[in-house]
Structures are given as C-alpha cells and as structure tokens.
N, C-alpha and C positions, 0 to 999 in steps of 0.2 A: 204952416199951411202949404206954403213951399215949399217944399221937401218932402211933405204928404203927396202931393199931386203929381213932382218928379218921380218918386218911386212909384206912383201906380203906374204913371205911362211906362220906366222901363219893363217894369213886371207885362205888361200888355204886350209890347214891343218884342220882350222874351219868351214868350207865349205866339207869339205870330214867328216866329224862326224856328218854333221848335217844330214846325209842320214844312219846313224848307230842310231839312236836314238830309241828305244821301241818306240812301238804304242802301246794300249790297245787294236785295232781295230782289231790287226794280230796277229794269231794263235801263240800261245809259243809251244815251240820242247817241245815233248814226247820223253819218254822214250821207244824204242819198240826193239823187236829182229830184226825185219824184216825177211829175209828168202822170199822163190820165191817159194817153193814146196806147193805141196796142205797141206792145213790143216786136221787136223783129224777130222772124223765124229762127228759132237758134233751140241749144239743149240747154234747159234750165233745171236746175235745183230750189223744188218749193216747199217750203210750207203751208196746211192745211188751214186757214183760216175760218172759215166759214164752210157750210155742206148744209143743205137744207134741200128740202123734197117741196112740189108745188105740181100744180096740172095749169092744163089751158082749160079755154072755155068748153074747148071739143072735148075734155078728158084725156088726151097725151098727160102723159107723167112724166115731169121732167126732174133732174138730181141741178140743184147751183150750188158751184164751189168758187168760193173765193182764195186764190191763192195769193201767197208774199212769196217774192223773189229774194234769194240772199242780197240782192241788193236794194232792198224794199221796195219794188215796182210792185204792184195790185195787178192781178189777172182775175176777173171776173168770166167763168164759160158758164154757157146752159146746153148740159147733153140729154136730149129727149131719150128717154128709156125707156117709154114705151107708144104702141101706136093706140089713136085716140079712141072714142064709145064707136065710130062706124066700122072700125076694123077690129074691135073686142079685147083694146087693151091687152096689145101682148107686147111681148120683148125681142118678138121674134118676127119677120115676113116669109113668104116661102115663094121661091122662084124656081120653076123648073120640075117641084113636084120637091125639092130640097128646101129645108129649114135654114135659116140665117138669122144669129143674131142682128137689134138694129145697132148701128155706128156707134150710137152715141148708150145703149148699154153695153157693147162690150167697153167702151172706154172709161164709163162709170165703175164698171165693176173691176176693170183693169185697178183702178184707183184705190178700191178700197181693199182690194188682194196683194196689193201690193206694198202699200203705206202699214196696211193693220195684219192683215193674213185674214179677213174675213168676205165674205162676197157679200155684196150691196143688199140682197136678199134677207142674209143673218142679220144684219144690223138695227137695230131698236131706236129708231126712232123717239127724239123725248120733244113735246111740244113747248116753243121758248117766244118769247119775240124777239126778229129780224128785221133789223132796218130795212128798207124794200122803197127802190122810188116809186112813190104815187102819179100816175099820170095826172089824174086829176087836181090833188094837191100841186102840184109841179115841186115834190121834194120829195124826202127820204122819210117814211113813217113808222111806225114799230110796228110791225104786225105778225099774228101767231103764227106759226109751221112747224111742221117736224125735222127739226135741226137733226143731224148722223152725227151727235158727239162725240161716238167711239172716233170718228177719223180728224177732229181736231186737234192741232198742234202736229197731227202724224206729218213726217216729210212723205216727198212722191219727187220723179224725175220726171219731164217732162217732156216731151217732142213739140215742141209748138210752134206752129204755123201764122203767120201774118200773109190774111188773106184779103181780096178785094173779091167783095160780093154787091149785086145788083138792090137799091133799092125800091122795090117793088109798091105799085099803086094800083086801085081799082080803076078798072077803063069804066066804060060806059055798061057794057055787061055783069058788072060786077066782077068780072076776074083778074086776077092780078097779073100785073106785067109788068115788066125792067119799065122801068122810068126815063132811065138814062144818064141818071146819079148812080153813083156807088158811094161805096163806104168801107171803111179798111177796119178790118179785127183779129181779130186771135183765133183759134181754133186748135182743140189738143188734135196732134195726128197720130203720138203715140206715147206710150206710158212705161216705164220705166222703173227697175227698184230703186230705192235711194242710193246705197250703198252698193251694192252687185252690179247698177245698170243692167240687171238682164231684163226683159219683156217676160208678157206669163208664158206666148207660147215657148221659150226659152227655159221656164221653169218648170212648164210639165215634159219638156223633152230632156231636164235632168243635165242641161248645158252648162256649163261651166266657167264659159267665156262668153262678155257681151259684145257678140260681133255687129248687129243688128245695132247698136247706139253709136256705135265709129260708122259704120254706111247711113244709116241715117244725118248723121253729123256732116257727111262727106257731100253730100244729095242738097241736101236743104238751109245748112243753114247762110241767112242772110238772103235767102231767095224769098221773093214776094209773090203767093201765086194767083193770076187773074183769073176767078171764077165767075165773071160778068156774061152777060151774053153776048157782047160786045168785044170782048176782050181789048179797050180801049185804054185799059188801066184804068188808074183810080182819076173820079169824077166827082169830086162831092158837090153836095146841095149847098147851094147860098141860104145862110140862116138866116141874112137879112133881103126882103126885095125877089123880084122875080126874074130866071136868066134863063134861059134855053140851052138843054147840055146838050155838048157835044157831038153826039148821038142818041138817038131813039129807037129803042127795038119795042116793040109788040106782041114778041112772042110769048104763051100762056106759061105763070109761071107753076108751071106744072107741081154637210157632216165634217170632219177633222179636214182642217184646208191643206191643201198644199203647198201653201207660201206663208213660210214665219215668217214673224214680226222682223224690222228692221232693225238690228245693233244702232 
C-alpha cells in the first residue's frame, strides 16, 4: 500500500513539471526597470502593442495605442483624430480658408503608414475586448472596441515628448481652467520608419536619408517641455489631503500606399 501511494504521488508530481518545462516558442524574462511614469523625451524604438478606436461623450474619435519600448517601458498615447458631433466629425480644421489636418490624425495615420504601409482609413477594424480603466470601478475592466490588429506586433520609431501640461477644473461658470497642478506625460511629436528613420513627408519626397530623426534627436532629446499656463514647471496634485499650488491661473482653458511594409 506504500509503494502504491508513493508512486501516485511521484506520477502527480511528474505531471505538475511537465507544465514547468521551457519552450523555445515562449518569450524568456528580460531584464527591465519597469516604472509607470512617462519617459523622457528621447527617439525610441516601439513596439505596437495594443491600437483600438474609441470616441468621447462629444463624438471626437480618438485611435489608443499602447506601445513597448525595446527596453520594456509601456507608453500608453490617445491622438484625437477626429473633431467632435458640433464641428461634424472631421479629420480636418480649416484656418485661413486652408484645410489642415488635426495633430493627432496626421500622427495616427503617420503610424500606421509607417509600421504597416496602410493609412488609418484602410484598416478594418475587428471588435475584441480591451482592458480599459473604469473610473467608476476604480480598475481595469474588459471592454468591447474596435481593436486595428493589422498594426499589432508592427514596430514604429518614435519622437517622443515628456511634456508638463496644466491640470484643468470647473470654476464656478462651468469652464475649465489651470488649476495650478500640472502633470508630466508623454506625447508622440514625431513618427518615424522603424528601419529607414525617414518621416512620411520624407517618403513621399522620395528622400533617401533621415536628416529629420538626427535634428530631431539634436533639439529634443532629454528636454522636458513646459506647456502649463504658468510655465512654472511641474506641480503635481497631492493625492493625499489638501495644499495650495504654487500658482493659480484663471485663464479659460480654451489606393496602393506609398510606404512598404518594414523589413
């Protein structure tokens, strides 16, 4: 009976190792610091992780991409791509009697002309669930959207910005204004091929060399830029208790692509 019950347990035993066993097939742990704060302004090399489509309350249609850094840091951006139901949902504003894309479509679309060779427009959309923090919840809960899986896994180069911006409250009119906290993040300023470093408007000018990612490099990186109304630098909010920042401002806060895929 002894000997019965020592060979089931090894047999159990060998049976629980066999699910501990290396694959070839599956990723080995890196070595990273991790950390949750923005990164500093610099030229990165990412990975697409995550791309899903979403709107505001107002109707703005915004693209979220979650990017991994080759050194596994997380950069989560939201580039609004288009303007909301009062301005008719476009991609575009006009000033001067002249068409402009907005900011944050041309660097959406930057991204995916660049990573895949398709523009934001072509892409098909497949509806999945997205972990997504709930405010309400106070966590991360699964919820459906139309994930851009052509551009998963694609790399993109990155220009990116570590920016200090105002965080913004309702006064008594209802309108919003600096507070007098700020808050430091990320922001793409410019987009990149993985491989080539050229930009798009580099590829439709048939450019050869990426002069635009060494001047960019030259300019920005490690510079932090203060977009406050204050420009007082970074202020942030006490998460615990109530403090009086620093300063207080008031003011109202107002067909066949051209770019192949990446080797």
């Amino acid at each position: 009976m002894l000997v019965l019950i020592s060979t089931t347990i090894k047999r159990k035993i060998h049976i629980m190792f066999e699910n501990l066993q290396s694959d070839a097939s599956i990723e080995e742990e890196k070595d990273t610091l991790g950390g949750n704060g923005p990164v500093d302004s610099s030229l990165l090399d990412c990975v697409i992780d995550m791309a899903y489509m979403d709107k505001s309350k107002g109707g703005a249609m915004s693209c979220n991409i979650t990017f991994k850094t080759v050194d596994g840091k997380t950069v989560k951006i939201t580039e609004w791509v288009t303007s909301g139901d009062a301005k008719g949902n476009k991609n575009f504003y006009e000033r001067n009697g002249q068409k402009h894309y907005l900011p944050g479509f041309n660097t959406a679309n930057g991204i995916s002309l660049l990573s895949c060779g398709i523009e934001l427009g072509q892409l098909k959309p497949e509806d999945k669930a997205v972990l997504i923090y709930d405010f309400d919840q106070k966590k991360e809960t699964p919820q459906i959207k139309p994930v851009l899986t052509q551009l998963l896994g694609k790399e993109v180069s990155l220009g990116l910005l570590k920016v200090i911006e105002d965080i913004n409250v309702k006064n008594d009119e209802g309108v919003y204004v600096a507070s007098g906290f700020t808050r430091e993040m990320n922001q793409i300023d410019k987009v990149f091929h993985p491989v080539t470093k050229l930009t798009v408007a580099e590829v439709k000018a048939e450019s050869t060399e990426a002069m635009f990612f060494t001047k960019w490099g030259e300019k920005n990186n490690g510079i932090t830029r203060d977009k406050s109304a204050a420009k007082a630098g970074h202020i942030p909010k006490p998460k615990n208790g109530e403090a009086t920042p620093a300063a207080t401002v008031t003011k109202a806060a107002p067909t066949e692509s051209l770019f192949g895929q990446p080797s």
